[in-house]
N, C-alpha and C positions, 0 to 999 in steps of 0.2 A: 592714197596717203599711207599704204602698208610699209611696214620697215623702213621709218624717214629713219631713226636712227639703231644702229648697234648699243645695246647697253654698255657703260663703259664701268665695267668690275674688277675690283682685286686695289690695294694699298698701291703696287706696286706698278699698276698702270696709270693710277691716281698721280703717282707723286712723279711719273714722269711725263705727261702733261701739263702738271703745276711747272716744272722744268721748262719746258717747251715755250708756255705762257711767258713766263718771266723773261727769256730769254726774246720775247717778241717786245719785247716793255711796252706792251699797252697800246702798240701801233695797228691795230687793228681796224681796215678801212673798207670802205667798199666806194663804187663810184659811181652816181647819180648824178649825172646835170651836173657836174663837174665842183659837186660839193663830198669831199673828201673828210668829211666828220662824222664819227656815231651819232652824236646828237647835234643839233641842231635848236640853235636857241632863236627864239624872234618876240616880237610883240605881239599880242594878243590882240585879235581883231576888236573893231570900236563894240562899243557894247549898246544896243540898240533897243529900243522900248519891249517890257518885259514882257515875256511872251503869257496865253491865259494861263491857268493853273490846271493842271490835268493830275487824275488818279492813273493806277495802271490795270486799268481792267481789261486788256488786250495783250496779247503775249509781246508788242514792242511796246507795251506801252500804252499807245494809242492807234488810231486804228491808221495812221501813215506809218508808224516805225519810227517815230523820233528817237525815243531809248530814251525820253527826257521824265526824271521824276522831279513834279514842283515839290521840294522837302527840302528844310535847309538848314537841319539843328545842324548836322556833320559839316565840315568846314576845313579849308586849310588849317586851319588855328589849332582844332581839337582833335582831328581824325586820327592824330597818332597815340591815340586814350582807344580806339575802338578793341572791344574783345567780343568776345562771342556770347551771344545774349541763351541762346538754346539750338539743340541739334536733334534729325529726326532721322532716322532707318528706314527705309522701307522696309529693310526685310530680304530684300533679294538678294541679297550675298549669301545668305543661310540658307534661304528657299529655293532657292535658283543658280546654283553652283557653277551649273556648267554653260548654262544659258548668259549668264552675265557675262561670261570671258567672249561672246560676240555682240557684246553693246556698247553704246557710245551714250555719255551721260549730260543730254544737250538741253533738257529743261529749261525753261523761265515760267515760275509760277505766275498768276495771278488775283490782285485783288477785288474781290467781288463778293456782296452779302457777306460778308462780316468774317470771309473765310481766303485764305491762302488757298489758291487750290492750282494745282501743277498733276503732270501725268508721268509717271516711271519710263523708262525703255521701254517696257513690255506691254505699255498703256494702260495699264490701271490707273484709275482717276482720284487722286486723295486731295480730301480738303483739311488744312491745318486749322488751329486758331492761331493769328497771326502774332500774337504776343507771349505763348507756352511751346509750339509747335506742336501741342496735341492733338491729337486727330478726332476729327471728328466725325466723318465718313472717309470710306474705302469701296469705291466703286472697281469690281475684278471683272477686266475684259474678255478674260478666255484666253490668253494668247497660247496659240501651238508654239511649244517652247522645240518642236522637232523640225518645224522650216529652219529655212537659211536664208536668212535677210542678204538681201544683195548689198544691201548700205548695214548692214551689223543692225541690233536689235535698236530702234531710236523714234522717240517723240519729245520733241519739240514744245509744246506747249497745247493748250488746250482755248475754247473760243465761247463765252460767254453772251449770250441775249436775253431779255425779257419784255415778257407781250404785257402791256399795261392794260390789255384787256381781259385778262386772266386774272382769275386766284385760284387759291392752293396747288396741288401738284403740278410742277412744270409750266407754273407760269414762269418761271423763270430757268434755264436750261445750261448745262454746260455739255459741249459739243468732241469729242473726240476721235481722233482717226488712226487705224491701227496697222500694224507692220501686213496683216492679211487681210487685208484693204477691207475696211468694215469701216463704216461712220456711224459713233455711238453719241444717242441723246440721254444724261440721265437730268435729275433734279438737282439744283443747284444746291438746294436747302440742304437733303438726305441721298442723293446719291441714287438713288432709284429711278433706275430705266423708265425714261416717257415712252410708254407703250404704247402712245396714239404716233409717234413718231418710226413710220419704214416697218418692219415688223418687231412688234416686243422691242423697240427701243434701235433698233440697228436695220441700219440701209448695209445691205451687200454689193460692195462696186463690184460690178463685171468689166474684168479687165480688156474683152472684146474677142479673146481668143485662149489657146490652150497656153498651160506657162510650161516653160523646160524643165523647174521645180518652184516649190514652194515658198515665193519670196522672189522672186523675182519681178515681182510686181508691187508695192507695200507704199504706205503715204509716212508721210514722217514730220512735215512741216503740219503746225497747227492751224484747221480751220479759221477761214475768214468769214466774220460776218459783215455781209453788204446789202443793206436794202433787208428785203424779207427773203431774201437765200443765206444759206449756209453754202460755203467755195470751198471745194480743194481741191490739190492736184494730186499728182505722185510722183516716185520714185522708184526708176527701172533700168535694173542691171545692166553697165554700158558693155557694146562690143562683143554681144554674144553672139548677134545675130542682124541681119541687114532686116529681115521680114519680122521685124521684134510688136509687142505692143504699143497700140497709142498714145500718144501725152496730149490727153482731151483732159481741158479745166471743167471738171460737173459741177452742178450749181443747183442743190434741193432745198426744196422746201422748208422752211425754220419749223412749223408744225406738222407739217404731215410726211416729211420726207420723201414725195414724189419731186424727180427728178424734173427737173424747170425748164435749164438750158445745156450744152455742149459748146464748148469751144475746141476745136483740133487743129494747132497751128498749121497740120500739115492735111492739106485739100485733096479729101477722097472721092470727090465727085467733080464734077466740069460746073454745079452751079455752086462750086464754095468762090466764096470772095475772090481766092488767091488762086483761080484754077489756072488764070492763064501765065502767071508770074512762076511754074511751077515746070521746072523740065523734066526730062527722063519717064519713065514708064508711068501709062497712067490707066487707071487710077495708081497712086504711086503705091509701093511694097514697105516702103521705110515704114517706120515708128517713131516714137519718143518726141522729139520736141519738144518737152513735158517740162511742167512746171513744177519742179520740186523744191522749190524755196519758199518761203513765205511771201503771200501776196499783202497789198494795202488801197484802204477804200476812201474815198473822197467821199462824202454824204452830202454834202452841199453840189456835186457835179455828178451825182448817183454815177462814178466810175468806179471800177476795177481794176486795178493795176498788173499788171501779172511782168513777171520776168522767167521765159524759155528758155529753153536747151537747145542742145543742135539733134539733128536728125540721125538713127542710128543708119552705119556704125558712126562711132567718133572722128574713127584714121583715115578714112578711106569714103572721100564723095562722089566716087564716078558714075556711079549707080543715080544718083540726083546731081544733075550739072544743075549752073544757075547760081542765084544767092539762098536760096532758099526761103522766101521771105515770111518775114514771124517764126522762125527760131532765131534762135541768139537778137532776142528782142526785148523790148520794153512794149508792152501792149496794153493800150487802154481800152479798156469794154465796156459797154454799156450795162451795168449789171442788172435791169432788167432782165435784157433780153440775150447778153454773151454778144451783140453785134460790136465789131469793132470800130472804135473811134477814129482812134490815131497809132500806129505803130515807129519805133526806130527799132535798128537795127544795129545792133554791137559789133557783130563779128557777120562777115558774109562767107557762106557756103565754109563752114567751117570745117575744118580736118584735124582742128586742136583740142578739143575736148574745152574750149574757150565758151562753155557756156554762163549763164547768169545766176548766180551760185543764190545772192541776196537778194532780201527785199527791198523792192524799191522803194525807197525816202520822200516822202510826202512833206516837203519844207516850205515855211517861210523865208525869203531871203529879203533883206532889208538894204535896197541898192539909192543912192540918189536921197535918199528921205521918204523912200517907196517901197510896197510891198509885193515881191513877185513871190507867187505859188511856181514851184520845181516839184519836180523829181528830178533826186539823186540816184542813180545807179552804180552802185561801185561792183568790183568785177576782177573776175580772176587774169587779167591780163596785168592789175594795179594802175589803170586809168579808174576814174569817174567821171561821168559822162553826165553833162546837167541839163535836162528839158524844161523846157515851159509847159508847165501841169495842162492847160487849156488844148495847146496844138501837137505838144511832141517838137516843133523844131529847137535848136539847142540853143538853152540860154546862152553858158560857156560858149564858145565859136569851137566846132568841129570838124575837121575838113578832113577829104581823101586822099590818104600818100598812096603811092606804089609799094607796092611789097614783095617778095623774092617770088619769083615764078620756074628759076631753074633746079631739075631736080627732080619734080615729082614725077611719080611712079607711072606706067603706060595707064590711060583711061581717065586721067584724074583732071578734073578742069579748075582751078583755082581761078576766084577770083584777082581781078590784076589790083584791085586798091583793096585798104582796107578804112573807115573810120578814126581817126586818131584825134582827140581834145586836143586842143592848141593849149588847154587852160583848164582844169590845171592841171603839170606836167606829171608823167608816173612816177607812182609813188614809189615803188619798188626798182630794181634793176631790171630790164631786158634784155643786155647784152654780158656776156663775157668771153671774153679772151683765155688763150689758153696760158699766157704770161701771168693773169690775175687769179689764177689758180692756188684756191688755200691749202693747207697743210702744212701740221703741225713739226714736221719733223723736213727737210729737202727731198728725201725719197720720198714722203708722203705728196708734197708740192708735186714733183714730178710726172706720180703716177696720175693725180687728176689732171695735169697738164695736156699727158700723154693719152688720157682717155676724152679730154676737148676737140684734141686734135684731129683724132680719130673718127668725131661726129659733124655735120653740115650743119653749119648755124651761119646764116649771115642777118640775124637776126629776129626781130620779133616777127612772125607768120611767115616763116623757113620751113618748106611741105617736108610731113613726115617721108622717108626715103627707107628703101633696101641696105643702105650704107649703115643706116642709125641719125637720129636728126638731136640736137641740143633744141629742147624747150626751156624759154626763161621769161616769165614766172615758169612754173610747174604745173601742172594742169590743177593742181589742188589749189592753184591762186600763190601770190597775190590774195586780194581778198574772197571768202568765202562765206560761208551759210550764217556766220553769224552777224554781216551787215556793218551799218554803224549807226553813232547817236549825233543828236546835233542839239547846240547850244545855239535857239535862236537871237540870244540876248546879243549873242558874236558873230551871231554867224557863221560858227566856225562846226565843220562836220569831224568827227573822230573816228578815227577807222585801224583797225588792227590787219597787218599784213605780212607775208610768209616770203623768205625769199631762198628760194631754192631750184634746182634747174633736175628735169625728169631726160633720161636718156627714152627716145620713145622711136622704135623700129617697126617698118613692115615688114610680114615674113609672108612669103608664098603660102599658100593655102595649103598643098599641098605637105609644107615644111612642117607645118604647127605642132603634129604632135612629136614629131621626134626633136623639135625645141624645148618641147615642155622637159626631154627627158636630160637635156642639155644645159638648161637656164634655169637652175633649180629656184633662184633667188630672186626671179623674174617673175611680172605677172604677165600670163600669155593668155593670151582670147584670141580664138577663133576667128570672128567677125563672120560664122560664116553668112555662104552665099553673096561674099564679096572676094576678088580676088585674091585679097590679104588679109592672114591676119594681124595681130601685132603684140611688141612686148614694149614694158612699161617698167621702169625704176627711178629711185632718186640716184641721181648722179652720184657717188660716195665712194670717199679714199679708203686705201689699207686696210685703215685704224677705224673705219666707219662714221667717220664724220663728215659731210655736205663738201664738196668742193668752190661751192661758190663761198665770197668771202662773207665772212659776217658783220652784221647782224644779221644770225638769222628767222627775227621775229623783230617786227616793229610796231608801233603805235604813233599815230600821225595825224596832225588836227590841220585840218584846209579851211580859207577863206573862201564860202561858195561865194560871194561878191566879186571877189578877188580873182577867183580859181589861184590863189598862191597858197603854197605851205607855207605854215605858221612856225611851226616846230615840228620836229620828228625825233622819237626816242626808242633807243633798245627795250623790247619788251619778251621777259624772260633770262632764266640761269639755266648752268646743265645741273644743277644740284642735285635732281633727283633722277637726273638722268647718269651721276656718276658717283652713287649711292650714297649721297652726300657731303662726297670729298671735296666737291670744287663747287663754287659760289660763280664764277667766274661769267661776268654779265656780256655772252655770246648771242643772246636771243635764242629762240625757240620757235620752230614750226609752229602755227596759230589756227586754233581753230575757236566759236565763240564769238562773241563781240562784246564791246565795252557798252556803258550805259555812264551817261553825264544827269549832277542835280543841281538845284538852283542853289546849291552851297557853293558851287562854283569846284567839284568835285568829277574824276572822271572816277568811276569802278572799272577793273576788268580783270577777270581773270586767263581764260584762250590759250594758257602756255602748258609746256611738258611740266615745268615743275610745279609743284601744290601750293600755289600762293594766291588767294584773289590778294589786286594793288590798287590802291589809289593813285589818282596824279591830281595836277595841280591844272584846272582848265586852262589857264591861260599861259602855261611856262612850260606846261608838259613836265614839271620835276615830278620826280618820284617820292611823295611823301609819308607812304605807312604800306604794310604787305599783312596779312593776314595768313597762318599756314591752316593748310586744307587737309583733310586725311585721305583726298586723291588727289586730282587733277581737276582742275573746276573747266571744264572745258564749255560747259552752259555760260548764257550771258546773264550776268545779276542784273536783279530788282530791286528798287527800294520803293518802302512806302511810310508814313504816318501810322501807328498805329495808340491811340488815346496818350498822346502827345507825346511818342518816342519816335526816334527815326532808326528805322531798320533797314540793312541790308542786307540782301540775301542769294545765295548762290547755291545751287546744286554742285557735290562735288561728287560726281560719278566716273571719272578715268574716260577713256577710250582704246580701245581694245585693240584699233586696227594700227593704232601709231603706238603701242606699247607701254601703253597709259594705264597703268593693270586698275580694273574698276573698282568703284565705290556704291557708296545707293544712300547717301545722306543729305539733307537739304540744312544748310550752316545759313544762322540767321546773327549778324554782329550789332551790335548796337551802342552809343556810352555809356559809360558808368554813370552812375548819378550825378556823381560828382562834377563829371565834365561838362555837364550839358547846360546849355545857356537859356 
C-alpha cells in the first residue's frame, strides 16, 4: 500500500484540478456488471427477527466478527446532533517521534470490567473509563522502538477472558500480542502482568528460525479466545525469501501459557494431514501461509476459524507446484486440539499475493423463515465467498472458471481454474481496458492508457510476467484487514473496498539489485532463492493519481440470502489529500472496516481523509461525517455507557499510505438535548 497516492500541494495545482473536475461535469463512472453509476440505490433487504443483544467485549465485537453493537439512542433522525463527547492522547507522538512515522493506527477498543481498554501501535495496553476517557491503567510492553516492523509498528486490538473459578489477581485477564512476537497477560482490573502466565507475564513466540532482521516476524491481529486457549497467528514480511519462516496458528494456555497446539498450513512432515496433497520439495522449504488477520470462534461447535495466506514467495510458485492446500483458505479447527475440520480454498496455488486479509464472519442468515449459520469471507480479490458454518461447502453456489494460463514465466505451474461465487457478483472492478483509462487532463488519460497497454492483463489471475502484469483489485484488495459488519435483522453484510490496479513484474534474480538502483519508486524484493524477484506499484498517472477510474473507495451492503448488492456508495474525499482544497467525492484507498447498530446506523471511518461517517443501513446515504485530527483508519465501536451511546474510533494515520499519524482515541456521543 506504499505511495497509493502523490500529495496534491500548492493553490495553483488545486484550482487546476477544480478546472479539470468541472469540465468532466460530474461524469465520473467506473464499470461493474454493466452498472454504470457511483451510487447505486436499492431496497433494503426484508428485516428479519431481531437478532440477541450482544456487548463488545471482543475486538469485532463478538467472538464471529459481526461488527454489530445492540445500542440504539443514535439513529437516522438524530445522528446529525453527534459531537465529540471526550478525546485521549496516548502520548506517542511526543514520546515516540520518530517511531510513530512507521505505524499504522488500526485499534478497536474494547468493553470489559467497566473499562475501555484498547492497545497502541507499539502495544501498550490502556484502559479508559468509558464515559471521561480517563485513564485508568497503562500497561508498557517494552517495545524495541529500533526494529523495523515488516507491516509498520500496529496492534489491532487486544482479547479479554475470565476464570469464574478465580479471585483476585488475574482472575480476569487481558491478552496482548506484540510487533516482537511476545504474548502479554496482564490484569484486567490494574494492568499488572499475571506472573503465573509464560514467564513474568509473557510467552516468547519462537519464530522457528533465524530472522533477516528484527521485525520480520511480529503479530499485529488481536488474540482469540477459544475454549481454554488463547490463538494467534502472525505476520511476516512478504517476498524476501522463498526458505522464510512459518505461518503456524499457536494456541496457549489461558493460565499457564504453555503452549497446547500448532497448526502449519504448510506439511513439514509426510505424517501432516496435507502431506500428500503437497508437491515440490519435501519436506517443503517455503514459509508463511500465516494467519495474520483476525481469527473467530464458534462456542457452541468448539471451532476455530482461521483465514491463510499464500506460501512465500508471493510472485513466483514453481518451487511449490499443486494448489497448495490450506493457504489461501478458510480453515475450520477444532480448538481443542488445532485438528482440522473442514477447509475451502479461495485462491489455488497462488502467485498474486490474493491472500485472506479478514476475519472470517460468523453469521446468521435468515433464508425461507430459516436459520443458517455461515461464514462470510470477504477478500482481496472483492468476491465474498459464503460457507455453511457446519461443513465448509458453499451456501452462495461457487463454481470453477478457467483462468489465463499464457504467459507465465519458465517453471511456474498455475493452476488451470480458479473458484469464483456465482452470488454474489464482485464487488469491485477486475478488469480494465486501456480506453477506460482516467485522467484528469488527455495527456494524463493517455499516459495511463499507454502504460495498460504496455502490461498483460487478460484479466482476474493473469500470471505475473518478465513483460509486467496489470493486477485488478491490487494486491492491497478489494477488501482487506478490516473485514465487515453484518445487520442480522437484513441480512445484509457491509463491507468497505479499494479499487485500484498494482503494476506487479518479475525480475531475474540476478537483475534485482541493479533495478533497485533503476526503479527508485518501486518496491523490489528479492524473493530470493526463487528464480525471480519482483517489483510492485500502484498503477499512477503524471499528476499522481490512480488510473483506474473512480471511485476509488467504496462501501457496499450485500444480501447474504440473496448474494445481491443492495446499494453501493462512494466512500471518501481527496480533502486532506489536497490540503483541503478539494471536497471532491472520488473515494479513497480503504483501509479499516465499518461497524453497523441497532439504530439502523452503519460507522466507518477506512479513508485517506479524517472523517469517521455515518450512513443510513438501509439506503447506504450519507447522513453526518465527524472530522478526525488524522485518519481514522481503525474500525469504530460503540457501546452503552450509564445510559449514553458512545462512539468511538482511534484516529491514528497510517504511515505507509501517507496518512501522517495520530495517537488519539475520539469518543462522539449526543448532546443532551438530542437524545431520546
Amino acid at each position: 500500500m506504499r505511495r497509493v497516492f502523490k500529495i496534491i500541494a500548492g493553490l495553483a495545482a488545486a484550482l487546476f484540478i477544480a478546472l479539470a473536475l468541472a469540465v468532466l461535469g460530474g461524469s465520473l463512472v467506473w464499470r461493474l456488471g454493466g452498472d454504470n453509476s457511483l451510487d447505486i440505490d436499492g431496497a433494503a433487504a426484508a428485516v428479519n427477527p431481531a437478532p440477541g443483544t450482544q456487548g463488545w467485549a471482543y475486538y469485532g465485537a463478538d467472538p464471529g466478527g459481526s461488527r454489530y453493537a445492540a445500542v440504539e439512542d443514535i439513529t437516522p433522525d438524530n445522528v446529525g446532533t453527534l459531537e465529540i463527547a471526550w478525546r485521549y492522547s496516548t502520548g506517542d507522538l511526543l514520546s515516540k517521534p520518530d517511531a510513530i512515522k512507521r505505524s499504522a493506527g488500526e485499534t478497536t477498543p474494547i468493553l470489559v470490567e467497566d473499562s475501555l481498554v484498547f492497545c497502541t501501535p507499539f502495544n501498550d495496553i490502556i484502559a479508559l473509563d468509558p464515559g471521561s476517557g480517563e485513564e485508568r491503567w497503562r500497561f508498557n510492553a517494552g517495545a524495541d522502538l529500533e526494529q523495523n516492523p515488516a507491516n509498520q509498528f500496529v496492534c489491532r486490538g487486544v482479547a479479554y477472558w475470565k476464570d469464574d473459578t478465580l479471585e483476585g489477581a488475574c482472575a480476569s485477564r487481558i491478552f496482548g500480542a506484540t510487533n516482537d512476537s511476545r504474548l502479554n497477560a496482564v490484569d484486567a482490573k490494574t494492568g499488572a502482568p499475571c506472573t503465573d502466565f509464560g514467564e513474568g507475564g509473557t510467552v516468547h513466540v519462537d519464530a522457528g528460525m533465524s530472522l533477516l532482521w528484527p521485525g520480520e516476524f511480529q503479530i499485529t491481529s488481536a488474540p482469540t479466545i477459544a475454549g481454554d486457549v488463547v490463538v494467534i497467528g502472525s505476520a511476516i514480511s512478504d517476498n524476501a525469501r522463498v526458505e522464510a519462516p512459518k505461518g503456524a496458528v499457536r494456541a496457549y494456555d489461558l493460565r499457564s501459557g504453555a503452549l497446547r497446539w500448532t497448526f502449519d498450513p504448510i506439511p513439514r512432515d509426510l505424517e501432516a494431514v496435507n502431506a500428500g496433497d503437497w508437491q515440490g520439495a519435501q519436506p517443503p522449504a517455503e514459509g508463511h501461509a500465516n494467519a495474520w488477520a483476525p481469527m473467530s470462534y464458534d462456542a457452541e461447535r468448539n471451532l476455530l476459524f482461521v483465514a491463510t495466506s499464500s506460501p512465500s514467495p508471493d510472485f513466483f510458485g514453481g518451487l511449490r507446484p499443486g494448489d497448495n492446500r490450506y493457504a489461501d483458505s478458510v480453515v475450520a479447527l477444532d480448538a481443542a486440539t488445532g485438528a482440522i475440520v473442514w477447509s475451502f480454498q479461495t485462491v489455488h496455488h497462488d502467485v498474486w499475493d490474493y491472500d485472506l486479509p479478514s476475519q472470517p464472519g460468523l453469521y446468521t442468515v435468515w433464508r425461507d423463515g430459516a436459520a443458517h449459520d455461515v461464514v462470510a469471507q470477504t477478500t482481496k480479490t472483492g468476491f465474498v465467498f459464503v460457507l455453511d458454518r457446519e461443513t465448509g461447502e458453499p451456501f452462495l453456489p461457487v463454481e470453477e472458471r478457467p483462468v489465463p494460463q499464457d504467459g507465465a514465466v519458465p517453471g511456474e505451474t498455475l493452476s488451470p481454474t480458479q473458484p469464483f461465487p456465482v452470488a454474489p457478483p464482485a464487488l469491485v472492478p477486475n478488469t480494465l481496458e486501456a480506453e477506460e483509462a482516467f485522467g484528469l487532463t488527455w495527456f494524463d488519460k493517455q499516459a495511463c492508457a499507454k502504460a495498460i497497454r504496455a502490461l498483460r492483463h487478460d484479466g482476474l489471475f493473469t500470471p505475473p510476467t518478465e513483460q509486467g502484469t496489470l493486477f485488478l483489485p491490487f494486491s492491497g484488495g478489494g477488501g482487506n484487514w478490516g473485514s465487515a459488519a453484518y445487520d442480522e435483522a437484513r441480512n445484509l453484510l457491509v463491507v468497505n473496498m479499494s479499487n485500484l490496479a498494482h503494476l506487479i513484474q518479475l525480475i531475474p534474480a540476478d537483475r534485482v539489485e541493479a533495478s533497485r538502483e533503476t526503479l527508485h519508486d518501486a518496491e523490489i524484493s528479492p524473493q530470493t532463492g526463487a528464480p525471480y524477484g519482483m517489483r510492485r506499484e500502484i498503477l499512477l498517472s503524471p499528476l499522481g493519481l490512480p488510473c483506474t477510474p473512480p471511485p476509488w473507495g467504496v462501501i457496499v451492503a450485500v444480501d447474504l440470502a440473496k448474494g445481491e448488492i443492495v446499494w453501493r456508495r462512494t466512500l471518501g474525499t481527496i480533502e486532506d489529500l489536497s490540503g483541503g482544497a478539494l471536497k471532491t467525492k472520488l473515494g479513497t484507498p480503504t483501509l479499516g472496516g465499518p461497524m453497523v447498530t441497532a439504530g439502523g446506523l452503519i460507522f466507518i471511518g477506512a479513508t485517506l481523509d479524517h472523517y469517521l461517517r455515518a450512513f443510513d443501513v438501509s439506503t447506504g446515504e450519507e447522513l453526518w461525517r465527524g472530522r478526525l485530527p488524522a485518519a481514522g483508519m481503525a474500525t469504530p465501536m460503540s457501546y452503552e455507557w450509564r445510559g449514553r451511546q458512545y462512539v468511538a474510533i482511534f484516529a491514528g494515520g497510517y504511515s505507509s499510505v501517507d496518512a501522517p499519524p495520530g495517537d488519539e482515541l475520539i469518543a462522539f456521543a449526543l448532546p443532551d438535548g438530542a437524545r431520546q
